[in-house]
C-alpha positions in Angstrom: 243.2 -2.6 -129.6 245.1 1.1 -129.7 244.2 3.6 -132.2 244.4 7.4 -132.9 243.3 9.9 -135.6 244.4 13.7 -135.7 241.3 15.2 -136.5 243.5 18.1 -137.6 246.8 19.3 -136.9 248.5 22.8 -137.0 248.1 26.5 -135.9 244.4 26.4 -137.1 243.4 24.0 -134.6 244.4 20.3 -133.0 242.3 17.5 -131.8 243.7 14.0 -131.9 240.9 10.8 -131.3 242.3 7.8 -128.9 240.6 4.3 -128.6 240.8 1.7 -126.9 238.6 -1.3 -127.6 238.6 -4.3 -125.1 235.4 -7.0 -125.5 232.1 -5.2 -126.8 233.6 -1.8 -124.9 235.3 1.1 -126.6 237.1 3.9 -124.5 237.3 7.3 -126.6 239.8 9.9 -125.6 239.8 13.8 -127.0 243.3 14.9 -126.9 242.8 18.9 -127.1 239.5 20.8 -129.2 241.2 23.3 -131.2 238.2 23.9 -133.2 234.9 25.3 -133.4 232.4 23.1 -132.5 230.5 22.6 -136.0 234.2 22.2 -137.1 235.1 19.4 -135.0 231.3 17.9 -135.2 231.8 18.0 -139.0 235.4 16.0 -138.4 234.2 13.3 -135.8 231.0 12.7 -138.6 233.7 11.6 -141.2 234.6 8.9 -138.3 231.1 8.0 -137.7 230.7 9.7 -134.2 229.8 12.8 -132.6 230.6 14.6 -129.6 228.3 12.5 -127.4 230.6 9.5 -128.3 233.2 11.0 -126.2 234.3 9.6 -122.4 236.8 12.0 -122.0 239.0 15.2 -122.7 242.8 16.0 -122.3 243.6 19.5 -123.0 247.6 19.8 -123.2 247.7 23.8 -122.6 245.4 26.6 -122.9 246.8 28.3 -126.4 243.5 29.3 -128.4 244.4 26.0 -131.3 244.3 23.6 -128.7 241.9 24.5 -125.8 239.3 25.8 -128.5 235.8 24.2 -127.5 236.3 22.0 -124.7 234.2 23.6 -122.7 231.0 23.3 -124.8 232.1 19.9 -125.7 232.5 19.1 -122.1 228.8 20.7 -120.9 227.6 19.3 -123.9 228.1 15.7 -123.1 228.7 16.1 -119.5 232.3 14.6 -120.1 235.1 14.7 -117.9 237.8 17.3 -118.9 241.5 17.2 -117.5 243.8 19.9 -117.8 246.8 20.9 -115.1 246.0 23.5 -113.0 247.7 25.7 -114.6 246.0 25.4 -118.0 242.7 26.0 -115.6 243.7 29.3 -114.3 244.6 30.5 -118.0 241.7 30.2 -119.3 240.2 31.5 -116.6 238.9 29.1 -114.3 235.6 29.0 -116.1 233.0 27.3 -114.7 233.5 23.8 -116.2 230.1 22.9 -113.9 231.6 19.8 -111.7 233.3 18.4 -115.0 236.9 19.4 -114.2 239.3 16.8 -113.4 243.1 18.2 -112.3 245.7 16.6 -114.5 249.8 16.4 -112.9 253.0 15.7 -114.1 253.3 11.8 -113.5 249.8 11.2 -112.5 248.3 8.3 -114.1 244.5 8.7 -115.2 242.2 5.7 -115.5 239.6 5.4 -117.8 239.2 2.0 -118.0 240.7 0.5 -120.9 242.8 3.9 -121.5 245.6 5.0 -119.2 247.0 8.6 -119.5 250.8 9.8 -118.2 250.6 12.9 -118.3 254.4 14.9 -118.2 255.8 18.4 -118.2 257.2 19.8 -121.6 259.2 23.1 -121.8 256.7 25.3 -123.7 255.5 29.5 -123.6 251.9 28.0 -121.8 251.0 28.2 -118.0 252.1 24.3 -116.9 251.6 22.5 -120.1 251.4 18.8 -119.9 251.8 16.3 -122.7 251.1 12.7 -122.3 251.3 9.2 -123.1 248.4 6.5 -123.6 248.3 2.8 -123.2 245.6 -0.2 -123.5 248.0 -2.0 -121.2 250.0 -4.1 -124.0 250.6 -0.4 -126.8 251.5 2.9 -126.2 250.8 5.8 -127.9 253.1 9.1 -127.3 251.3 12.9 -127.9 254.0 15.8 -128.4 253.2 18.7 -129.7 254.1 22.3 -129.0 257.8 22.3 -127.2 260.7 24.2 -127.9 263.3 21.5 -127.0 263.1 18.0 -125.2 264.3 17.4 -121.9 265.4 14.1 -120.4 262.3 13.7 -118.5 260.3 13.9 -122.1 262.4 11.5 -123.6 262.3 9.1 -120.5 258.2 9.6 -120.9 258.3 8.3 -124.8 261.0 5.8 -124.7 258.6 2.8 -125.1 256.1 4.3 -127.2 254.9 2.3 -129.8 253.9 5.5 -132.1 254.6 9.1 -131.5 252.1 12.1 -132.7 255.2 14.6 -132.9 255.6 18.5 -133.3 257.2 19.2 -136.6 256.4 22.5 -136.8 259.0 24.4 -138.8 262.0 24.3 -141.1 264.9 26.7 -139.6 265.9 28.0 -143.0 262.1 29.0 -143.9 261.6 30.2 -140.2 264.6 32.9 -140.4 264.0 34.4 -144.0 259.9 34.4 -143.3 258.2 37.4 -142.7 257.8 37.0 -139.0 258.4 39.9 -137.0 262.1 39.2 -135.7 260.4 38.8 -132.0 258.0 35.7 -132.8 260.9 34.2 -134.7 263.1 33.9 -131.8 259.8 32.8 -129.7 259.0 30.1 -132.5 262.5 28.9 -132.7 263.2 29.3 -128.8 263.6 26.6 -126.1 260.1 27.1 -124.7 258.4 27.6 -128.3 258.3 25.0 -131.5 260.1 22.2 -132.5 262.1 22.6 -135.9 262.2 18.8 -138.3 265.7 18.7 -137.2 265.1 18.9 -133.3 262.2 16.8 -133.8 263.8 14.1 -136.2 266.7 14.3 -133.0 263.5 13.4 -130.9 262.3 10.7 -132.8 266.3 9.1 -133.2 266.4 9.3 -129.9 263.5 7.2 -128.8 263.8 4.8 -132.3 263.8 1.2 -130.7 262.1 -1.8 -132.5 258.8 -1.5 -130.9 258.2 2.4 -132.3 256.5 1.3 -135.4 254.6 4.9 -136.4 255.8 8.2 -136.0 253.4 10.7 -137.5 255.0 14.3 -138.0 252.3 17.0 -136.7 251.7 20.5 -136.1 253.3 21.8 -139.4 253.3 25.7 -139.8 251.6 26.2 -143.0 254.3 29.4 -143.7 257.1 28.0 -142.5 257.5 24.0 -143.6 256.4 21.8 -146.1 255.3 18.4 -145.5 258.3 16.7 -147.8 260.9 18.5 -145.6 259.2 17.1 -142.4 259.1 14.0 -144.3 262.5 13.7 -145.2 264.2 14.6 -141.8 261.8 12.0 -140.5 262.7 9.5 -142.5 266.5 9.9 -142.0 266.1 9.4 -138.5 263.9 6.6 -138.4 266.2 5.3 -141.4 262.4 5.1 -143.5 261.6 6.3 -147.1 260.2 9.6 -146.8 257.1 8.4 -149.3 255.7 6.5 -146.3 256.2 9.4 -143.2 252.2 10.0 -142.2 252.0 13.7 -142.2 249.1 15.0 -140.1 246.6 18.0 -142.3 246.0 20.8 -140.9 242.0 20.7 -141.7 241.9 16.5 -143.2 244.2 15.1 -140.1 245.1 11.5 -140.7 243.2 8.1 -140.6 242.9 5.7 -138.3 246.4 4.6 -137.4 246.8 1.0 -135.3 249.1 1.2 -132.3 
């Protein structure tokens, strides 16, 4: 069995929970640690687990709301953290003490009863990677942070089975916000966020029988409101709006089946 929980989702911090259950053995995957540690402690408690109940660690890129505490999570645990080698030289290259794994566009990684594809998005980050995750039978699809979708993103999601997917703004509250006039063209640019209509394109785009879930994510708290992600959702997957998951910023989302 496939499930996922965003722990949190938004410029505050992200961290999405993957598992993958085969027999008496249960694979747990951290997709990013945008928080504190306490913070994220304090989130996996509400699930029943800690940070020692984690196998592994994908960081997508190394912006502070995403890479956050992997590295104490990681020496913490001694657990396995991949990230593109990019990512590693932007943060740094701190010492990750033998725990580093190098993560590649198209690479599969194996943990067992969890396989990662990892793929290029077009974002303002180093070499960020997003990614796809499969028990072998479902498919899960992580997007977040991109300021448009290329063919090779949509090739990577086109048999996902549920999609965790950037919603970040609403066009109309980006341009009369009181950005300064240079972070609203980076937010709206083609290497920054994904507006609900470029993401409810997305989502139309990759709508086939099998994508039963799409979960809109990463909403800007000052520039989109979770009806308006809601509704361009739902027009595009041709769904009342009432029953679009919407991940929170500090609450995330429950467990949600594959």
């Amino acid at each position: 069995m496939l499930r996922f929980r965003s722990l949190g989702s938004g410029s505050s911090g992200n961290a999405t929970l993957v598992e993958a259950s085969s027999g008496l053995h249960t694979t747990r995957l951290l997709v990013d640690c945008g928080l504190g540690i306490r913070q994220l402690e304090q989130r996996l408690a509400r699930c029943g687990l800690s940070t020692g109940d984690i196998d592994a660690i994908f960081i997508t890129h190394e912006h502070a709301d995403h890479i956050g505490c992997a590295r104490s999570v990681a020496l913490r645990g001694r657990t396995p953290v991949w990230m593109s080698p990019g990512t590693y030289a932007a943060i740094g290259s701190q010492d990750m003490e033998g725990l580093l794994r190098e993560a590649g566009d198209g690479c599969v990684i194996d943990l067992g009863n969890l396989a990662l594809m990892p793929f290029t998005v077009p974002h303002d980050a180093r070499e960020p990677l997003q990614l796809s995750c499969t028990d072998g039978s479902r498919t899960l699809g992580i997007l977040t942070d991109l300021g448009h979708a290329t063919a090779h993103v949509l090739h990577h999601l086109a048999r996902c089975n549920a999609l965790l997917l950037e919603f970040n703004h609403d066009a109309e509250m980006l341009a009369q916000s009181s950005y300064h006039p240079s972070l609203k063209r980076r937010v709206g640019g083609k290497y920054g966020h994904l507006s609900n209509e470029d993401a409810a394109r997305i989502a139309g785009a990759v709508r086939h029988e099998g994508l039963a879930t799409v979960v809109a994510a990463h909403l800007s708290r000052q520039n989109n409101l979770p009806d308006l992600a809601r509704r361009a959702l739902g027009e595009a997957m041709g769904r009342e709006p009432q029953y679009i998951p919407v991940a929170d910023p500090v609450t995330g989302t429950d467990w949600i089946a594959v």
